[in-house]
N, C-alpha and C positions, 0 to 999 in steps of 0.2 A: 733334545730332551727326551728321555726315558720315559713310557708311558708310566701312570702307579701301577697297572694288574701288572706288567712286565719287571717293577722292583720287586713286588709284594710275591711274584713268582719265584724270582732269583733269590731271594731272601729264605724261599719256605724251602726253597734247593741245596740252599748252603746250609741249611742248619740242619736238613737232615746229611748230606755228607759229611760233615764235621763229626755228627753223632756216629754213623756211619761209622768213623774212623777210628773213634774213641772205643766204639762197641769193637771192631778188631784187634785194637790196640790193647785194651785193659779187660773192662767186665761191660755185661747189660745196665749194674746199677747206674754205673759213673756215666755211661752214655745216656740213663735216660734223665739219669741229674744233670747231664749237659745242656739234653735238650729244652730240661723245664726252664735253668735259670737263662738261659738264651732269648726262649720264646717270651720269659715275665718279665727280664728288661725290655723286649723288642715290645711289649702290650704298655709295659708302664709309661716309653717315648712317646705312644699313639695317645695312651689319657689324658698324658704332658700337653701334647700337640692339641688335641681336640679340647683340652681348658684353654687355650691361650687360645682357640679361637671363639669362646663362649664368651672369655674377658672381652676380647676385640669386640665383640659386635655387637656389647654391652654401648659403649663409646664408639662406631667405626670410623677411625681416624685415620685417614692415609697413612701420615706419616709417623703414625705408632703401630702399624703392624708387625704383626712379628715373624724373624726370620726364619721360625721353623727349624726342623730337622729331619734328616730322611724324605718319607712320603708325605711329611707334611710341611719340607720345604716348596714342591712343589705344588700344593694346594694355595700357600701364601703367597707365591709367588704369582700363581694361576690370579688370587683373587688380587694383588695388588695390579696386575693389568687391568681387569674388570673396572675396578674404579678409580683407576688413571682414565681408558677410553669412559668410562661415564659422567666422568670431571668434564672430559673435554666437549662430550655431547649438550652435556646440562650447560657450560658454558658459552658454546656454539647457539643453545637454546637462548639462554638469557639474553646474547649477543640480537641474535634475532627479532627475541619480543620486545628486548629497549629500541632496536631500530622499527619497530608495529608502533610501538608508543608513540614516538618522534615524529611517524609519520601522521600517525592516527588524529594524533595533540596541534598536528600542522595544519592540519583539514577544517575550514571556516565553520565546518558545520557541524553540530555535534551529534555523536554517534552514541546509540545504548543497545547492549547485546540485554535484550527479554528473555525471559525463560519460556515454557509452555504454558504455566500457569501467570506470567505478566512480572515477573518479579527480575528485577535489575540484578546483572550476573555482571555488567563491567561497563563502563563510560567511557567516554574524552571529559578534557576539562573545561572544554565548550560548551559540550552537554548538561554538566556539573554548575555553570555561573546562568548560563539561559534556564536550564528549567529548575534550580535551586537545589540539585542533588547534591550530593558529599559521598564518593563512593564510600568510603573508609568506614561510614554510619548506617547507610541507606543501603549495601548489599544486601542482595535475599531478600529486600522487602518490597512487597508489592506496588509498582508504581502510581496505582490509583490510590494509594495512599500520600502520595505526595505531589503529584499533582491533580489536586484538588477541582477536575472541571467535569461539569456531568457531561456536558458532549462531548469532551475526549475520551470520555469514561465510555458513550454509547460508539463513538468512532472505532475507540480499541476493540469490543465486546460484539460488533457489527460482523466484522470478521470481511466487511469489503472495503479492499486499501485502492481503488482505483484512482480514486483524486484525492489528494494531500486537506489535511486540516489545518485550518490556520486558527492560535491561541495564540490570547493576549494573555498579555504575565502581568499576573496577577499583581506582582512587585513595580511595574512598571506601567500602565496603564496605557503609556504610549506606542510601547513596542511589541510587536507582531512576529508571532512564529510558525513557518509553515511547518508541517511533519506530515512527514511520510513514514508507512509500514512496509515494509518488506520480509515475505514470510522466508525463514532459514531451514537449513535441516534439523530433525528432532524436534520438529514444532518451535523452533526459536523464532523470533523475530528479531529482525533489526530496525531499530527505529533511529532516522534521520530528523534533526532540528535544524531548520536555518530561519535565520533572524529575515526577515523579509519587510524590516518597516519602515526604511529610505525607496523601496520598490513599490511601498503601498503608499506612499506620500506622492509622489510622483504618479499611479496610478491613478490617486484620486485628483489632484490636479487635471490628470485631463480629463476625468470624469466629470469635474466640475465645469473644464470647459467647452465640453462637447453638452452638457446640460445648462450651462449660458446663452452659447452659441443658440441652440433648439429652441430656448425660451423667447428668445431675442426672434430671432425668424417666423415661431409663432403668428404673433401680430401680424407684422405685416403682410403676411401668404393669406392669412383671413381676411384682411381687408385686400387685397387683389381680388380673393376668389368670392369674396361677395360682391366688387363689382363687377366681375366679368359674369356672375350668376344673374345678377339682376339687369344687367345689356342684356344678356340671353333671352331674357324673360320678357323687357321690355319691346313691344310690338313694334317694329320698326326701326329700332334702334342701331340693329345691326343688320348690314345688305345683305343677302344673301348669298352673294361670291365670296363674303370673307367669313360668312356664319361658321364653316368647320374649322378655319382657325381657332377661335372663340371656342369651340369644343374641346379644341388639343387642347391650348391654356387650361381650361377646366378642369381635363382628365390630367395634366402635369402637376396644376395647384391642388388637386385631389390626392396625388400622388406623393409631392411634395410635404402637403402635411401628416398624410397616414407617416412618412419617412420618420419627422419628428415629431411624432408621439409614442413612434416606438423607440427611439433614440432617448426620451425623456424616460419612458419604462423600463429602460437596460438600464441607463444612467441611477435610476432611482434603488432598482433591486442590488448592483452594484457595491455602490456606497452605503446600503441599509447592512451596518456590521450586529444589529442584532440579530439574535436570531429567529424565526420564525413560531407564533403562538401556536401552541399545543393546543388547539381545540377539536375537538371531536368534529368530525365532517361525516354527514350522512352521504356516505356516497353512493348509494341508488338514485339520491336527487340530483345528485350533478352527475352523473351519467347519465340519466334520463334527458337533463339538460342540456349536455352536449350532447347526444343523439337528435333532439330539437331542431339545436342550432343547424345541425350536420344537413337536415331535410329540407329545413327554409334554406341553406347556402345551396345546396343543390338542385333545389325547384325543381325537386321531380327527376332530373338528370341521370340519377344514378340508384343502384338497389342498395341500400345503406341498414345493417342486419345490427342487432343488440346481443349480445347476450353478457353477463352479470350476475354478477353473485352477490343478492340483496344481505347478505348478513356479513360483508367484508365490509369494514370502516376504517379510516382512517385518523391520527391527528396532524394537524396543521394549520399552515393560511389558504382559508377558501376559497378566497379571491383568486391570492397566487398560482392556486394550483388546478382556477379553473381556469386562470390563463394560461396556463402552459398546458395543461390538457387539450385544450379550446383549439390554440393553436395544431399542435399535431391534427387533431378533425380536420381543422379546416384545410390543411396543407393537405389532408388526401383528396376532398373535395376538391381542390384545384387544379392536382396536377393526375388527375384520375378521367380521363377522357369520357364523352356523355356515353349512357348504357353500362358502364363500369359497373364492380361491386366495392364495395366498401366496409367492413366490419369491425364493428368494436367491443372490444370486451375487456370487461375488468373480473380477475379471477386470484387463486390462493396463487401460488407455484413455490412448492416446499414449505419454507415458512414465512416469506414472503409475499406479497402484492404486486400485481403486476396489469397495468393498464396500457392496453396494446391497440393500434389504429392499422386494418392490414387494409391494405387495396390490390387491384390487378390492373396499374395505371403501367406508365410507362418504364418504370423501374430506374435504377443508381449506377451506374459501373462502381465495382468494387473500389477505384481508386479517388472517386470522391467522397466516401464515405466519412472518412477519418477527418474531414477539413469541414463537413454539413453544417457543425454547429460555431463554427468561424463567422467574425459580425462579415456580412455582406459579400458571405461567398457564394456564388451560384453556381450550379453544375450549368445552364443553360442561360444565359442573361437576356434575349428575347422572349423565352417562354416565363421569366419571372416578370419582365415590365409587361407582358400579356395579362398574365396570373393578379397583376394588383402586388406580387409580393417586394417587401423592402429588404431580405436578404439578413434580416435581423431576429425573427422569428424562432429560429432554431437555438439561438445564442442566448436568447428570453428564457426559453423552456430549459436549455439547459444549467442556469445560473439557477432558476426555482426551484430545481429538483433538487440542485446542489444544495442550497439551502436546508432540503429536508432530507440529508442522507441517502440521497436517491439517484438511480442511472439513468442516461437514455442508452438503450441498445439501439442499434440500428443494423436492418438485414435486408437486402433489396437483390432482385437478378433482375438486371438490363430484358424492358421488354414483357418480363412475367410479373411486375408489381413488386410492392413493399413492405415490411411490418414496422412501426415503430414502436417499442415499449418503453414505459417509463416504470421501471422495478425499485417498489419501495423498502423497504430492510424490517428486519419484523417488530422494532423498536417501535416503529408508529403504526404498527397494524392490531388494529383490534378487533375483535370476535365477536358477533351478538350472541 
């Protein structure tokens, strides 16, 4: 094919030798009248041409464009390629994103692409029956507008997706949705829905029977360990070659019941699917209080340092969150050898709260970390039946934090000690 500047060349060539020709041939007039009515039909084909591509693209229809003439056969032709290959692109596309659908629509769990501001850009139709959306209505609109819960509303708004939220539908009372956030490029998010309430039915099943089982074993571990207290006690009663047995029993039925009553307090914070009361907690006094605690468990043992930021407060459950506070104290106390140091501090960190227990006790290898808060995992299982611990501890504290939107970190080097922090989101922190 002929470039156009190489027609448009040969064209302004021929009509000047024609004219040329004519001016040898005849006179200058007839040559330059050759040239004019040559060049105004040669301008009137290009008007011609360039309206019928102004009609065209009024409507652009493949199969009405027009054949052109000249230089502007090859233009139509040029553009009838273009959107033949963009037919087939656009249909390669569409090809594509019905088999994204197919696959998308196949997937148990339902998906929503968020925008940067929260607003629903596209679904599955999974996502669409679980959390009551209708893309076709609910595009562009913000999705705390339609799902209506204040703590998804504080979860989305928290801006920390580390552990999954679980919401009961509203439509269904019975059924439970975990979700996850996953941040995307552009500030997007993708948000995952799966239905998770045959896995919370079966979870609480055992929860109920491992808080049967506990209840049940209660009793009778109390009345063994008040008679082998009171043999003890009683003067004579027991010889004295077998008195340290009579001790082990003690120190195992001591052991045994500390087991299940922490078993009853997992069990209990577990299956409690409300969610925890908003009350205001002065926290200088329960910092002050577990620092207390920290000095009587340590009798002296260890140098144990405060510091505290009397005007940081919190909301929550007090109770709960001096259990799980309590516990971290006390885990540094244990496993912090006598002469240690041990410090605690509750402080801002950005906008945030953050209550951290650091010691220079024997420290973590990196590879137990991630499994700490696991019920009854121990890095060492002699130095926990040492320590008094039940291995349940960590899996307490971290189901209460959960509760209140909150982490534990953990950072330890084998050897140079530990820090624990429990970081709270700034939704429950307040300022005096």
């Amino acid at each position: 094919m002929i470039d156009v500047r190489w027609k448009a060349f040969l064209f302004i060539l021929s009509l000047s030798a024609v004219s040329l020709f004519v001016w040898l041939t005849t006179s200058v007039v007839i040559a330059l009248l050759t040239f004019s009515s040559i060049l105004l039909i040669y301008l009137s084909i290009q008007i011609h041409g360039l309206y019928q591509l102004q009609s065209w693209l009024k409507r652009p229809i493949l199969k009405d464009i027009p054949e052109g003439f000249g230089l502007w056969e090859d233009v139509f032709n040029a553009i009838l390629k273009y959107e033949r290959n963009n037919n087939l692109k656009k249909s390669d596309l569409n090809s594509a994103l019905e088999r994204f659908n197919t696959v998308a629509n196949a997937i148990p769990d339902g998906l929503v692409i968020l925008s940067a501001t929260n607003e629903i850009e596209w679904c599955t139709a999974n996502a669409e029956y679980q959390l009551g959306l209708n893309l076709a209505t609910d595009m562009n609109l913000p999705i705390v507008n339609l799902v209506r819960n204040s703590h998804f509303i504080a979860y989305l708004y928290n801006g920390v997706y580390d552990e999954p939220f679980k919401l009961k539908d509203s439509r269904n009372t019975e059924a439970i949705l975990e979700i996850w956030l996953i941040r995307l490029v552009s500030k997007q998010k993708l948000l995952i829905c799966r239905d998770i309430t045959q896995l919370e039915k079966v979870d609480s099943m055992r929860r109920d029977f491992i808080a049967n089982v506990s209840h049940e074993l209660r009793t009778p571990l109390t009345v063994v360990g008040g008679f082998i207290e009171t043999l003890s006690d009683m003067e004579g009663a027991v010889p004295d070659n077998i008195r340290s047995y009579f001790d082990m029993m003690q120190d195992q039925t001591t052991r045994m019941r500390r087991l299940i009553e922490d078993l009853l307090t997992l069990s209990h914070i577990e299956s409690n699917t409300q969610p925890p009361e908003d009350r205001l907690i002065e926290m200088s006094s329960l910092v002050n209080m577990l620092h207390n605690d920290a000095k009587a468990l340590s009798n002296g043992k260890h140098k144990i340092s405060l510091d505290f930021d009397e005007h940081l407060n919190l909301t929550g459950a007090a109770d709960e969150l001096l259990s799980a506070l309590g516990n971290l104290v006390s885990n540094a106390v244990r496993y912090t050898p006598e002469g240690g140091e041990i410090h605690i501090s509750w402080q801002p960190r950005n906008k945030q709260a953050v209550f951290s227990v650091t010691d220079n006790g024997i420290g973590i290898e990196q590879q137990h970390i991630s499994r700490l808060t696991e019920r009854f995992y121990r890095v060492d299982r002699s130095r926990s039946r040492e320590t008094g611990g039940t291995g349940l501890g960590l899996s307490i504290v971290k189901h209460i934090l959960t509760r209140h939107q909150a982490k534990l970190e953990i950072r330890s080097t084998l050897g140079k000690g530990s820090t624990f922090s429990a970081i709270f989101p700034e939704s429950r922190v307040i300022h005096k």
